[in-house]
N, C-alpha and C positions, 0 to 999 in steps of 0.2 A: 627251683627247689628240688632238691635228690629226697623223696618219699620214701620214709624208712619207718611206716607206721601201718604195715598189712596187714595185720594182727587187729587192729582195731578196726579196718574200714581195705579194699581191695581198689584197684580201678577197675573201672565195667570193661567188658573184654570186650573188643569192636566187633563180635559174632553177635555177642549177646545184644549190641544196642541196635543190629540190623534186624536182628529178630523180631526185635520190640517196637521198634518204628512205624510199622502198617497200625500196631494196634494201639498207638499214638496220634498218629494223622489220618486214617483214612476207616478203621473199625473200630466203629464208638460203641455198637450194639452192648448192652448188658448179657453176660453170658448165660445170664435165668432165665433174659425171654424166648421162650419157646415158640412164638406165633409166627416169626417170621425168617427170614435165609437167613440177616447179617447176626442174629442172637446165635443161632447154628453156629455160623463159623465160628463166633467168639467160642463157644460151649467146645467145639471140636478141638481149635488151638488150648486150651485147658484141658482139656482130656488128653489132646498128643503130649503136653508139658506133665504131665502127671505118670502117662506112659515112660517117660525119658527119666525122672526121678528115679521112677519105681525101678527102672532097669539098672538103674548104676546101683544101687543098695540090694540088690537080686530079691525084688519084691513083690507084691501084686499090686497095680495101679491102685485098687479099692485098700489097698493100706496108708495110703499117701492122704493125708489132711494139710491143706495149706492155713498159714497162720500169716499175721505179719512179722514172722521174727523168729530165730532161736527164744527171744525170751515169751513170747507167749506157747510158742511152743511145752517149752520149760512146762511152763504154767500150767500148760493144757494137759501134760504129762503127769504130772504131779499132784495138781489140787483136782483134777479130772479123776484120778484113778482112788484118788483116798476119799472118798467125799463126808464116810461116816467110819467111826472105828467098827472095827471088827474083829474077830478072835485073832487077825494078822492085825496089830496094831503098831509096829514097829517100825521105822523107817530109817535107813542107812545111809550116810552122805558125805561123801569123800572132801576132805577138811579144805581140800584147794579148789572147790567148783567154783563155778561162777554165780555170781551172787542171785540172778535169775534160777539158779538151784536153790541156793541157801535161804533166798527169803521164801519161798513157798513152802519150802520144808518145813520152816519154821512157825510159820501161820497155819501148820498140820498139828502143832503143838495144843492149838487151843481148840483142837477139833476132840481133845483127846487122844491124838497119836502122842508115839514116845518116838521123838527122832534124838538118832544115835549116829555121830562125828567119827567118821574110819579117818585114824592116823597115817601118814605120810612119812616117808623116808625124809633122808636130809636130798634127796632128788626130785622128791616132790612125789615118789610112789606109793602106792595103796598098800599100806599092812597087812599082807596076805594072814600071818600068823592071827591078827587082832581081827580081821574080818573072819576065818573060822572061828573063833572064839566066839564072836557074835550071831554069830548063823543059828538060827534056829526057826520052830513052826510058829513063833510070835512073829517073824519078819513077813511084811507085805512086798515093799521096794527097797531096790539097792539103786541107786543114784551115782555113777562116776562118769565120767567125763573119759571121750576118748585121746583129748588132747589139750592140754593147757593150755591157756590165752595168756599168760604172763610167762612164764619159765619153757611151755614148748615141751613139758614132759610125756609120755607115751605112755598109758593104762594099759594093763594087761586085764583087756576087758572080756575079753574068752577063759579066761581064770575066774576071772570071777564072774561070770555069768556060769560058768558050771558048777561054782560053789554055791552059789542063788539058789540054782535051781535044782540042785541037790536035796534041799531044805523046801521048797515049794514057792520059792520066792522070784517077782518079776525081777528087771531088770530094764533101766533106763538109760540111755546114755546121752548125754549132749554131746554131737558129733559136726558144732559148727567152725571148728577151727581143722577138723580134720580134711575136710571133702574135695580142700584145694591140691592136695598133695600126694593123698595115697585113695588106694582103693579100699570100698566098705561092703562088704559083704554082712546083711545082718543076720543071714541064718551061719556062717561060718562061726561069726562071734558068739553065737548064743544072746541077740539083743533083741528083747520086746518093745524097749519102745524107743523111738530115737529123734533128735531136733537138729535140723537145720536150720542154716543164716545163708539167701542171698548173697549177700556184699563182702562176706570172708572168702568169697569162690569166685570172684570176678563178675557177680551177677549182680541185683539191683538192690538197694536199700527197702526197709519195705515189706519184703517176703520174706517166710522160711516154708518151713513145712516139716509136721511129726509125722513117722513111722509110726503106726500101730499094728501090730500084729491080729489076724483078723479075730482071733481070740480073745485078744486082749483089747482090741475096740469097742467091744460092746459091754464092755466093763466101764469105759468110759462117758462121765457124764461134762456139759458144755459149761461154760463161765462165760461164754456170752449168749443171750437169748436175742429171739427173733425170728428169722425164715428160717429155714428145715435149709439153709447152705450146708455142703460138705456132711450131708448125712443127717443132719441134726446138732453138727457137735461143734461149728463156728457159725454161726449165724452173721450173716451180712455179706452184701455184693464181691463176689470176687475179683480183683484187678489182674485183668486179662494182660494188659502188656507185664506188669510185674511175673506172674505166672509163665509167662512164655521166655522172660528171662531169666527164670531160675530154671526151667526146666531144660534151656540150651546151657546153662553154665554146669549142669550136672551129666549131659550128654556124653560127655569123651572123660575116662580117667587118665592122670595124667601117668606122661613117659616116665617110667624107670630112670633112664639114662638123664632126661632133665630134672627129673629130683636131685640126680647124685651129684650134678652140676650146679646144682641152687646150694645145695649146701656146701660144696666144694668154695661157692662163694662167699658164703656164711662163714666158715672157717678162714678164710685167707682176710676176712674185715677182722674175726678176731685176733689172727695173727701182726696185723697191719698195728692195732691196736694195743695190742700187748707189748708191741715192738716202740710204742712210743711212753706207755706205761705198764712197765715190767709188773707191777702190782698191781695189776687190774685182777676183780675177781670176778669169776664165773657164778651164775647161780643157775640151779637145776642141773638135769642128766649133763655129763660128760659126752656121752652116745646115746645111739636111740631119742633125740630128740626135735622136736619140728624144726624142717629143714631150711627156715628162713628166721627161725628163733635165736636170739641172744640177749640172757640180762644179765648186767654186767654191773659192776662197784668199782668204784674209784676210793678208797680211802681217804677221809681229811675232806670229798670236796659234794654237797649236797647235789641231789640230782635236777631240782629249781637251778641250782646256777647253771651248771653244763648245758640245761636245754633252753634256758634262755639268752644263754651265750650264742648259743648255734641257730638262734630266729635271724631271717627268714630263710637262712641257707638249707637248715636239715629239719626234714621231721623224722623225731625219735618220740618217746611217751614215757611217764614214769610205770606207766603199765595196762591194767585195763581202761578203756574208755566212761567204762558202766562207772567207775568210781569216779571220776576228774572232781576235783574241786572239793574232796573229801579232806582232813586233815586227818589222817589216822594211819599208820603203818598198812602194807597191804598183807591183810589174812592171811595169802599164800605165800608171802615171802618168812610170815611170823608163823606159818607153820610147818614149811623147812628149815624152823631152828634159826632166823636172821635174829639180832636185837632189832630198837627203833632206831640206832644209827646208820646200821649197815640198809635195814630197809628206807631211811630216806636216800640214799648213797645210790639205790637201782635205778638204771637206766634200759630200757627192755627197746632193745633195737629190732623192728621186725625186717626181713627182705622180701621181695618178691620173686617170684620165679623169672623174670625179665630186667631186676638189679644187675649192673654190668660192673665189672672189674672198676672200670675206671673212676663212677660214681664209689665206689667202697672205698679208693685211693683218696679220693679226695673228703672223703667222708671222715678219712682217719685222720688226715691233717688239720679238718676241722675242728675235732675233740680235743687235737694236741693243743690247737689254739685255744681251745674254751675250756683245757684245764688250766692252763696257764693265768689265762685270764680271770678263773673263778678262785685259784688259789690267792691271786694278788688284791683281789676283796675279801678276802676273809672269809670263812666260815659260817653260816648260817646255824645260832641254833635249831637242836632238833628237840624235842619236847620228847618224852619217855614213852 
């Protein structure tokens, strides 16, 4: 199979599963017991894994909280910081996040926050004009995303982190789709609190870990209760091989020169592809966007038939993982301006940094075949 769904899920990097393997087969120790050598070690490889996080986002180890996930991350960001309204009762949240944004925001609703939906370009960007507008000392959190999971578009998150903070206001960013690609700096950005994923970075399923600014950590109260782990503020056993896999998959940023090769490759599949359907559409940034991203439309032909023409040869996705099985157009696509037809029509093709020419060659001739084929069955209704 040519795996063409990075976006949703990564492979483990072969560093990363070397790392993880002693403390797999041979260091079982719980990394709380303090009585003895092997709880040591486990405690010490988590502390060096939290060193190695905190370095790649130019941070201090003591801001690094490990979760199982970008989405509790999310969570922990979110329903952590708001827990009771206050004179900032307000909360901002960019119309294309991921739904691990959107539901917590939204269940701030019944806390008595007022959360408030920043509009999008037909790119998928942030209304810089509509978020001044909204800016004010009622605002608590700003919520954007430094990079899309469906379209691959790029936040101009230093913009707005100094429009935030202008006004007095945090800022959060879920930065699990970025970490594979570019470098994060979070004091350069201007970000207080930020969520990582494991397994979008070649590291393991399982783990993430939020950035809290040491400021803004103690602002923070926990959603899971139990032992005083991670300061007080995730309660329960931390998984020490997980932890040492995330914290070698964030060790090395990656090369300049293989970003602009990944996507040099990303462009030549949609070149490949346009070459066989002139009328293919693009959705999201032109430029400026994640460099293994492409969601694409076929007119006239559902995006059900295309990916189940191309089983077991290719994996592609109609887009986030977090939705599968959902029957409803995707948010993000309905709020770059798609209808319900063109949003069943996306196909979100992710690449890897290690997709080669010749899997993309054959990638493309697949889709010629599986339009073919889904044209000569007919059309699927699409429901409004």
């Amino acid at each position: 199979m040519i795996y063409l769904d990075h976006q949703a899920s990564s492979p483990l990097l072969p560093k990363v599963l070397d790392a993880m393997l002693p403390y797999l087969t041979e260091e079982h120790a719980n990394p709380h017991s303090d009585d003895h050598a092997a709880g040591w070690r486990a405690a010490d490889a988590i502390a060096q894994a939290r060193e190695k996080i905190a370095g790649r986002l130019g941070a201090d180890a003591g801001e690094v909280i490990f979760t199982s996930g970008a989405t509790e991350a999310n969570n922990l960001a979110i329903l952590g910081l708001c827990c009771e309204p206050v004179p900032r009762n307000r909360i901002l949240v960019g119309a294309i996040e991921h739904k691990s944004v959107l539901a917590p925001a939204r269940a701030l609703s019944e806390r008595g926050f007022k959360v408030i939906t920043l509009p999008v370009d037909a790119s998928g960007i942030v209304d810089l004009e509509a978020l001044s507008r909204l800016l004010d000392d009622r605002v608590l959190l700003v919520s954007v995303q430094l990079v899309n999971n469906e379209i691959g578009a790029v936040q101009p998150v230093d913009r707005i982190a100094a429009m935030a903070h202008a006004v007095g206001a945090l800022v959060h960013c879920d930065a699990a789709q970025a970490l594979a690609w570019r470098a994060i700096d979070v004091n350069a950005l201007g970000i207080d609190l930020l969520s990582l994923s494991g397994h979008k970075t070649g590291g393991p399923k399982g783990v993430g870990a939020l950035y809290a600014r040491h400021d803004v950590r103690v602002q923070l109260r926990p959603l899971i209760f139990g032992g005083e782990q991670e300061g007080g503020l995730r309660a329960g056993t931390l998984p020490t091989p997980l932890c040492v896999g995330l914290g070698v998959a964030c060790a090395s940023e990656p090369d300049d020169s293989a970003v602009r090769a990944w996507q040099g490759r990303r462009d030549s599949l949609r070149d490949f592809l346009r070459a066989h359907e002139p009328n293919m559409v693009i959705h999201g940034p032109v430029v400026g966007r994640h460099p293994g991203n492409l969601n694409v439309g076929f007119p006239g032909v559902d995006a059900d038939q295309i990916i189940a023409q191309l089983q077991p040869d290719i994996a592609v996705s109609r887009g986030s993982a977090c939705t599968s099985g959902i029957p409803e157009p995707s948010h993000v696509l309905r709020a770059i301006g798609l209808d319900a037809v063109a949003c069943a029509e996306a196909v979100r093709i992710s690449l890897g940094p290690l997709t080669t020419e010749q899997e993309l060659e054959r990638t493309a001739a697949a889709f010629a075949r599986a339009l073919l084929a889904a044209r000569a069955e007919g059309r699927i209704a699409v429901a409004g």
